[in-house]
N, C-alpha and C positions, 0 to 999 in steps of 0.2 A: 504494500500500500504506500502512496506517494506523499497521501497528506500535500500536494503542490496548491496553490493557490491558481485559481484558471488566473491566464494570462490579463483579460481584459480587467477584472474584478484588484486583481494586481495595482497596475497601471493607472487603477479608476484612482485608488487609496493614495499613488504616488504621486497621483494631479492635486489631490483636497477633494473629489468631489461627493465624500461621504462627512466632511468637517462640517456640522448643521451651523455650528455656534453664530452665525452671523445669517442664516435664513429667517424669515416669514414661520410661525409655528406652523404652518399646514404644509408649506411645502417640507420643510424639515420632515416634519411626521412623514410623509410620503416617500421621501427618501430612504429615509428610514424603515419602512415596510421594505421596500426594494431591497435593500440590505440584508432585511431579514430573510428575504425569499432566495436571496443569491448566497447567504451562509449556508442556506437549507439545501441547496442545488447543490451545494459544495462539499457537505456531507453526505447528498445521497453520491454522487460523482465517487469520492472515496470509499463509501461501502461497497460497490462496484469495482474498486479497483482492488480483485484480488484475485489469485492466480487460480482458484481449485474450482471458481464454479464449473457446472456441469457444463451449462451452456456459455461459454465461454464469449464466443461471438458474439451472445445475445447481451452478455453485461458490460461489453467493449462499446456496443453499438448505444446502449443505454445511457454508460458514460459521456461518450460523445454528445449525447441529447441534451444532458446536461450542464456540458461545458458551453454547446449553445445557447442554452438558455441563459446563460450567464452572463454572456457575451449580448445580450440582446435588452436584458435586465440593465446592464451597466448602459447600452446606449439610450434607453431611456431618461436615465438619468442624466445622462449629457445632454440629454434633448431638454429635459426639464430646467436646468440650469444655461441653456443658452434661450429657453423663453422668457427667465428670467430676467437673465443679463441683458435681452430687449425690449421687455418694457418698464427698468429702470435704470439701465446705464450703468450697470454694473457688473 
């Protein structure tokens, strides 16, 4: 088991763009779900990754779904922070 951190969710953390301390409380909170739903991706992703399942192919391919999702989760959250940043200039 890798225990890795998917790459985008990574990258997301090393931008700021899970640091609430300066959002709106709604958007925060909403981020913050995101977060929660991308640690939870991230732990099913690692229960997957382990070498004895049966169907091995099928928890390779599940992982991957996973890692997508993450990947998809975190451009959200970019997305919500550049509508942000457009309608106050920040």
């Amino acid at each position: 088991m890798t225990g890795h951190l998917a790459r985008p969710y990574a990258a997301a953390v090393a931008d700021g763009l899970f640091s609430l301390a300066t959002l709106p409380p709604l958007l925060a909170s909403e981020i913050d779900r995101y977060e929660r739903a991308i640690l939870a991706l991230q732990a099913a992703h690692d229960a997957l990754d382990w070498p004895l399942f049966t169907d091995a192919p099928l928890a390779a391919m599940q992982a991957t779904f996973c890692d997508d999702n993450i990947g998809e989760l975190v451009q959200a959250v970019r997305d919500l922070h550049a509508r942000y940043s457009a309608t106050t200039g920040y």
